[in-house]
C-alpha positions as CSV (number, residue, x, y, z in Angstrom):
1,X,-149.2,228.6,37.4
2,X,-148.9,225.9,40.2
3,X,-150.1,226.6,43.6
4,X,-146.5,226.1,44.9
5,X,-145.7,229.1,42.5
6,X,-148.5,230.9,43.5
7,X,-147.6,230.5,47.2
8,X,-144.1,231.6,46.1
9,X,-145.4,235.1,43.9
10,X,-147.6,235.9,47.1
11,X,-145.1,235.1,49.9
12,X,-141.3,234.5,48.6
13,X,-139.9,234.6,52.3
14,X,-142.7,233.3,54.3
15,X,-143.9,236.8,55.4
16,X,-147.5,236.4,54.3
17,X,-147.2,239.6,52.1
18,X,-147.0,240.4,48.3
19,X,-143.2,242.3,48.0
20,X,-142.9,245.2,45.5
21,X,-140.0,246.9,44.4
22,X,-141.0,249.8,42.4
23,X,-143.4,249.3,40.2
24,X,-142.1,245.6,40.2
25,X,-144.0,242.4,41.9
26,X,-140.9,240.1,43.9
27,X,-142.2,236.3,42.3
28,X,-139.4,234.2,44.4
29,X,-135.5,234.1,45.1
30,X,-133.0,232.5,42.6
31,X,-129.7,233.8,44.0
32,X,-127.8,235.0,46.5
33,X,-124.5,235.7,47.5
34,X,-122.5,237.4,50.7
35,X,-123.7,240.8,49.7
36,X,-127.2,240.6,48.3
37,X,-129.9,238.7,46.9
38,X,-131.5,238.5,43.8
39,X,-134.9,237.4,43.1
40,X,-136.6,236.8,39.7
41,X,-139.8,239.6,39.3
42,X,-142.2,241.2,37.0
43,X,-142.9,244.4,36.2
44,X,-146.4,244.8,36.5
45,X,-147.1,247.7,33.7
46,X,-144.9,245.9,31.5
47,X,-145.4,243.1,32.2
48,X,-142.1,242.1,31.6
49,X,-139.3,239.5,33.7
50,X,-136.5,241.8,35.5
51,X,-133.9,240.5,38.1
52,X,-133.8,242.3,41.5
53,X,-131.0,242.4,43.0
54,X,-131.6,243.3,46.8
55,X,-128.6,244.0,49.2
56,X,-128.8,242.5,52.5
57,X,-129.7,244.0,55.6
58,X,-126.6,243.0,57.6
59,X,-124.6,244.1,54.3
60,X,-125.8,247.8,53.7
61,X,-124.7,248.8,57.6
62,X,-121.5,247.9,56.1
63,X,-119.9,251.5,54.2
64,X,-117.8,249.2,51.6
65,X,-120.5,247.1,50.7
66,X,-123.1,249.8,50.5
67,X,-120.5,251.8,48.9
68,X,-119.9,248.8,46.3
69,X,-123.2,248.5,45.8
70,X,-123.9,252.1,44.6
71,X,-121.1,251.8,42.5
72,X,-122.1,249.1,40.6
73,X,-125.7,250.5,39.9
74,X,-123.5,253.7,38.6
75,X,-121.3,252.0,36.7
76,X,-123.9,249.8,35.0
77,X,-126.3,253.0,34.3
78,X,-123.7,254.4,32.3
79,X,-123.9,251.4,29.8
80,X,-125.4,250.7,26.9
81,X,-124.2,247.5,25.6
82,X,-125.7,244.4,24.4
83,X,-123.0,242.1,25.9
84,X,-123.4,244.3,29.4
85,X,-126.6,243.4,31.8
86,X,-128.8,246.4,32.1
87,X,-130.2,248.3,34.8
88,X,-133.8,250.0,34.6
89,X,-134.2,251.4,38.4
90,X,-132.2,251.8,41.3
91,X,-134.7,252.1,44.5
92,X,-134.8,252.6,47.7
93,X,-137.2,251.4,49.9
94,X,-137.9,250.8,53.8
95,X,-134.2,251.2,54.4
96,X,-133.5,248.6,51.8
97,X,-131.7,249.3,48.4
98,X,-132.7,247.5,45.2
99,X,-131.3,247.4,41.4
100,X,-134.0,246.2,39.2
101,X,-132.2,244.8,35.6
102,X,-132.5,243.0,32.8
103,X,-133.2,239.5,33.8
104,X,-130.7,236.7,31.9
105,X,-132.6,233.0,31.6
106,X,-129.1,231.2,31.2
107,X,-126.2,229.6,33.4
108,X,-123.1,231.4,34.0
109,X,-119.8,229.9,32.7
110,X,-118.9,228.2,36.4
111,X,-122.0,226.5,35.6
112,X,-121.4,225.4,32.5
113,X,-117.7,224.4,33.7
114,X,-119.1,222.1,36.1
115,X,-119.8,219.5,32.9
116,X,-116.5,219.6,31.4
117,X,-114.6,222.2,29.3
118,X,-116.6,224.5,26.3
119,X,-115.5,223.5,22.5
120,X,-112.8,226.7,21.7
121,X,-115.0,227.8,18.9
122,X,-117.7,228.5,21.5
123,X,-115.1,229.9,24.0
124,X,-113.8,232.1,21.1
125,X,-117.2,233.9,20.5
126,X,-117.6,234.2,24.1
127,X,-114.2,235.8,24.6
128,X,-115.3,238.5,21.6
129,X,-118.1,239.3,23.4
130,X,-116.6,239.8,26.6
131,X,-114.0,242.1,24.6
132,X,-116.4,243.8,23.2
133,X,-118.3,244.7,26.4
134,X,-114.7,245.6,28.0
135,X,-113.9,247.9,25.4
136,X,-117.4,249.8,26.5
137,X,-116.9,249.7,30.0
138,X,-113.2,250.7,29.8
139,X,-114.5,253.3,27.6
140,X,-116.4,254.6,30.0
141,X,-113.7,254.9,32.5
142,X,-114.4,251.9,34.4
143,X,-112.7,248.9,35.1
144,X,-114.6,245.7,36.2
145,X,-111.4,243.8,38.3
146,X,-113.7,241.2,39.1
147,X,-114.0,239.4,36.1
148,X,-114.3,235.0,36.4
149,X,-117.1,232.7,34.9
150,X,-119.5,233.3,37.6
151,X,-119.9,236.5,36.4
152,X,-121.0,236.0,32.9
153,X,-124.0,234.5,32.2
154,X,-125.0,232.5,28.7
155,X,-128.9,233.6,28.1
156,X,-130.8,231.0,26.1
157,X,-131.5,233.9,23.1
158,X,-127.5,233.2,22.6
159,X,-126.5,236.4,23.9
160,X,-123.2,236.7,26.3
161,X,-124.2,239.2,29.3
162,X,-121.3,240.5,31.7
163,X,-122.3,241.3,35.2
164,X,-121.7,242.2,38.4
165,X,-119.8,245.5,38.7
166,X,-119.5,245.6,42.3
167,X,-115.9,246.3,42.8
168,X,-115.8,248.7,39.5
169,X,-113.2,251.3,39.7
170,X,-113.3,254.9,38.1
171,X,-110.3,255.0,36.4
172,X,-109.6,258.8,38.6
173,X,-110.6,257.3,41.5
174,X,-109.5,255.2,44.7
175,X,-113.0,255.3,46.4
176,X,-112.9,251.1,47.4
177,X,-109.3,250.1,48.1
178,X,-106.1,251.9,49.7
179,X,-102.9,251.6,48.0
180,X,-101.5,248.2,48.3
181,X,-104.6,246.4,49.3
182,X,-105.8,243.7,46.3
183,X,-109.2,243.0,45.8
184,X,-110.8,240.5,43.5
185,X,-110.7,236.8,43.2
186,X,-107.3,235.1,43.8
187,X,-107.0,232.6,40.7
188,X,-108.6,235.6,38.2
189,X,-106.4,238.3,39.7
190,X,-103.7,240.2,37.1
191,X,-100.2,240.7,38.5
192,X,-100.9,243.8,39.0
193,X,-103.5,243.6,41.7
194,X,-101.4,240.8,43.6
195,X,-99.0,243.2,44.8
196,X,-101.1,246.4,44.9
197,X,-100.1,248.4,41.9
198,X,-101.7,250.8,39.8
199,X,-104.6,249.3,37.6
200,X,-105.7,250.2,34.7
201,X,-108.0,248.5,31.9
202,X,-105.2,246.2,31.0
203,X,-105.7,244.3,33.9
204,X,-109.4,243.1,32.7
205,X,-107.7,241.6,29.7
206,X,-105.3,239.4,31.7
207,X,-108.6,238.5,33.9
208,X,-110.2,237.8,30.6
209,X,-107.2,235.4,29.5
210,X,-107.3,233.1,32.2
211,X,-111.2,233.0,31.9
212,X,-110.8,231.5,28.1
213,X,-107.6,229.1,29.6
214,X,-109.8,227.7,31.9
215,X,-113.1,227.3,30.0
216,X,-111.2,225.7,27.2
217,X,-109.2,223.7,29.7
218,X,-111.5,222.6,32.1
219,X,-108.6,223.9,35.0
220,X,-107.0,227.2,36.1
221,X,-104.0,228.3,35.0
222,X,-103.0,229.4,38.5
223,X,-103.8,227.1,41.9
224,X,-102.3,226.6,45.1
225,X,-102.6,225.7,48.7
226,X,-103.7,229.3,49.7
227,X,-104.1,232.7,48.3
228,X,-100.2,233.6,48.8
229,X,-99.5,230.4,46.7
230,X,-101.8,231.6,43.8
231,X,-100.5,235.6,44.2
232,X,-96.9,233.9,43.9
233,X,-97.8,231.8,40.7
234,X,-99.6,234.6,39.4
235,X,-96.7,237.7,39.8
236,X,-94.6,234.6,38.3
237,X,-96.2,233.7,35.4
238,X,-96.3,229.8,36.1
239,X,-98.9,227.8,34.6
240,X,-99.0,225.0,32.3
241,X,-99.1,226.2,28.9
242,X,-102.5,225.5,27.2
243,X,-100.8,223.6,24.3
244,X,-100.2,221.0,26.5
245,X,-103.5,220.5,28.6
246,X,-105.7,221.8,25.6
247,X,-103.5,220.9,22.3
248,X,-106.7,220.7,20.0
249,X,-107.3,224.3,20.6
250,X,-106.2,226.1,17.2
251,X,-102.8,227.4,17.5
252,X,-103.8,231.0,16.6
253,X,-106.7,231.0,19.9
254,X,-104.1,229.7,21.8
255,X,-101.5,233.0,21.0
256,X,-104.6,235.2,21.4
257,X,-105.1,233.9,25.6
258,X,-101.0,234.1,25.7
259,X,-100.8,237.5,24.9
260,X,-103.6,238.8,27.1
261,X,-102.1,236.5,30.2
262,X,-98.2,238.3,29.3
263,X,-97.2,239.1,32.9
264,X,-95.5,242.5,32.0
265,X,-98.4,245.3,30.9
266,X,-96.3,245.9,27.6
267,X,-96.4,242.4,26.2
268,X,-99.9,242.3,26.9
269,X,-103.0,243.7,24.9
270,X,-102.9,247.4,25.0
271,X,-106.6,247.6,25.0
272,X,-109.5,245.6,24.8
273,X,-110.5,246.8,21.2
274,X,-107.3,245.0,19.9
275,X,-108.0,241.6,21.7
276,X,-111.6,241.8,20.0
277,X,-110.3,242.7,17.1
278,X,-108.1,239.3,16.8
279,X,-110.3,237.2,18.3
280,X,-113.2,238.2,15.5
281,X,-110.3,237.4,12.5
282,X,-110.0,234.0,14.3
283,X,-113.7,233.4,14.4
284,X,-114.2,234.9,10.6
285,X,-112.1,231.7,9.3
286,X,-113.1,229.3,11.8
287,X,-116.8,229.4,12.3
288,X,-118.9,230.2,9.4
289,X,-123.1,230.3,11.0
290,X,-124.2,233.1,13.5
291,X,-122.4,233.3,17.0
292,X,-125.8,233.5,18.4
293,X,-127.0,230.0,16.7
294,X,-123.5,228.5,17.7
295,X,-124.0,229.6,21.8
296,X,-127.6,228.3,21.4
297,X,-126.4,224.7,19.5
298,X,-124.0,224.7,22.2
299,X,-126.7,225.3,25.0
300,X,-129.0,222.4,23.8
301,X,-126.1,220.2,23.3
302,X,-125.3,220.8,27.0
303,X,-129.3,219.9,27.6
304,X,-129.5,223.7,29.1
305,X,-132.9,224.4,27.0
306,X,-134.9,221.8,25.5
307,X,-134.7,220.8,21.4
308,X,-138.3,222.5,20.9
309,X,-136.9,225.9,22.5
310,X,-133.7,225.3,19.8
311,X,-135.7,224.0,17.2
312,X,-137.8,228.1,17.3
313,X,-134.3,229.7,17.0
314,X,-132.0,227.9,14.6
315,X,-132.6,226.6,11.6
316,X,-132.2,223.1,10.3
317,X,-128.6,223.7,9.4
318,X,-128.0,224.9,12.4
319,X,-130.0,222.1,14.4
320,X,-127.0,219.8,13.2
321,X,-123.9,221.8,14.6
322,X,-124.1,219.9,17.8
323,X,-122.1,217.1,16.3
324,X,-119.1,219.3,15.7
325,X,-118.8,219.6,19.6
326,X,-117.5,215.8,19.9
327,X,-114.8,216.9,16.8
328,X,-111.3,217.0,19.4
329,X,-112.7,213.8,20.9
330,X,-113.2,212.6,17.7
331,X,-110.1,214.1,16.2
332,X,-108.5,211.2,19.1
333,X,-110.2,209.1,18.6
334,X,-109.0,208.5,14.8
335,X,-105.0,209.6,15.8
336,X,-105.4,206.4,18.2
337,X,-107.0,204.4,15.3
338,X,-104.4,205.1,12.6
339,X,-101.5,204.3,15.4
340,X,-103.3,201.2,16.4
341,X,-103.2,200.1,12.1
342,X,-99.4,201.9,11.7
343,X,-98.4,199.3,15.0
344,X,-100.2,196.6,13.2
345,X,-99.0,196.7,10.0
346,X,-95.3,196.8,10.8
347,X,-96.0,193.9,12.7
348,X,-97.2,192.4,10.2
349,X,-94.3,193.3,7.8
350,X,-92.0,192.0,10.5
351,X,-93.1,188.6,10.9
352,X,-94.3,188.2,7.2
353,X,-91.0,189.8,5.6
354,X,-88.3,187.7,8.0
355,X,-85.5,190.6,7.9
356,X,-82.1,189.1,7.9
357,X,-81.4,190.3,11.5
358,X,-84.4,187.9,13.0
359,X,-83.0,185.3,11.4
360,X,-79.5,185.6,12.5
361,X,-81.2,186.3,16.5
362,X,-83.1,182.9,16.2
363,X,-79.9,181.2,15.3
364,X,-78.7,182.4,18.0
365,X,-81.2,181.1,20.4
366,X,-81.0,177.9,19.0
């Protein structure tokens, strides 16, 4: 370990002290947000990495935030899901409130968004995930209502991970919002939540729609000037359809994100089991290695872990399915190739075969 990381373990806000959560040791900070902060730590019996997720102090005099907070280490105890991050310890300290969880060594989708769309056969296993560990939640009775690509993280093992439950709602209760009042994130929001209604898990799957449209796009389906502009666009249903902006994305992926972004509940998926279920009969004929090896190709191709941390976890088969990444680029690439011979060749056919017609024009010129 480097000094600098030493000096970081001992003191990770300058305080000249060694923190501890639990029976955790704080090593230094890699997040934070509006609510909390989360810092990267050991457990010291274990000896194993955990996140910590610490709520700020100005934040937890705040009953919503505090109350959100509590909620999500509820809602996330409840879980047991492989595509769901998990907590081991909720504690209380000093005044101050900590979740200790399962600590993901990947970027989150915004991240990854930030170099350029995701091939839709990557994008498809990650939407099967997410449906998976939706189905779970919702079975549970909760909703997430937040969900957007900053909240779900690629680790390096390949797995998908889900997080942040912070505005989770019981399915029986109204504990965080009064009727009317929307809360989420604009551009992610179902139609639903724009204007207040009723939720229930069918709103994850529209969130979960426009999450695929934009990883495969590279855009979001609804944008505007300010929130009332995006609420508008959303109640309305106007985008641009993804065949347009996205047309090498298989027809039957692009049905899939249409039917889960269906404005009215009852054209949409009735649950999140069903939008799993197709998503898996797309994958089954359109990508034939593990979806763990595929997210892991995809992460080294994006230069997100190194070719010797591939190299231990795929095989040599597998080391090669980088190269099918480039494949719509490619795909183009060739359509602009043949055109380019098609446009050459009847030229060539019209000035070698001297149709009647030309002849008759360069009389005419004459």
């Amino acid at each position: 370990m480097s000094s600098k990381a030493r000096e970081k373990e001992k003191d990770p806000e300058g305080k000249g002290r060694v923190r501890k959560v639990g029976a955790c040791r704080i090593l230094e900070e890699i997040g934070r947000g509006g609510m909390a902060r989360v810092y990267r730590g050991i457990h010291e019996l274990l000896q194993r990495e955990v996140a910590i997720k610490e709520l700020l102090p100005e934040a937890s005099k705040d009953k919503e935030a505090l109350s959100r907070f509590r909620r999500e280490a509820l809602a996330l105890a409840g879980f047991r899901h492989q595509n769901i991050v998990t907590l081991y310890d909720l504690v209380e300290k000093n005044g101050g409130l900590y979740m200790v969880m399962e600590l993901v060594d990947g970027p989150t989708l915004s991240e990854l968004l930030k170099d350029g769309p995701l091939p839709a056969d990557v994008v498809a296993v990650i939407g099967a995930k997410l449906a998976s560990a939706l189905d779970h939640a919702h079975f549970n009775r909760i909703i997430h209502r937040d969900l957007k690509p900053s909240n779900v993280m690629l680790a390096r093992s390949g797995e998908v991970k889900l997080t942040d439950f912070g505005i989770a709602k019981d399915e029986e209760l109204d504990a965080l919002t009064r009727q009317g009042m929307a809360i989420g994130t604009p551009s992610y929001m179902s139609p639903e939540q724009v204007i207040g209604g009723k939720l229930d898990p069918r709103t994850d799957l529209f969130s979960l729609g426009v999450v695929l449209y934009e990883c495969m796009s590279g855009a979001r389906p609804f944008v505007g000037a300010n929130a009332g502009e995006i609420f508008a666009r959303i109640r309305d249903g106007k985008h641009n359809r993804l065949s347009r902006i996205a047309p090498h994305v298989p027809r039957e992926f692009r049905r899939i994100v249409g039917r889960a972004m269906k404005v009215r509940l009852s054209d949409r998926y009735q649950d999140a089991a069903g939008m799993r279920r197709d998503l898996e009969a797309h994958l089954s004929k359109e990508v034939r290695l593990s979806h763990s090896a595929l997210l892991v190709a995809f992460l080294r191709h994006r230069k997100k872990i190194s070719e010797v941390e591939a190299g231990e976890r795929l095989s040599q088969k597998d080391l090669s399915i980088s190269l099918s990444f480039d494949r719509p680029k490619a795909r183009r690439a060739l359509f602009w190739l043949w055109a380019g011979v098609l446009a050459l060749g009847a030229a060539l056919y019209v000035a070698l075969a001297q149709p009647k017609w030309l002849e008759e024009v360069a009389k005419m010129l004459r």
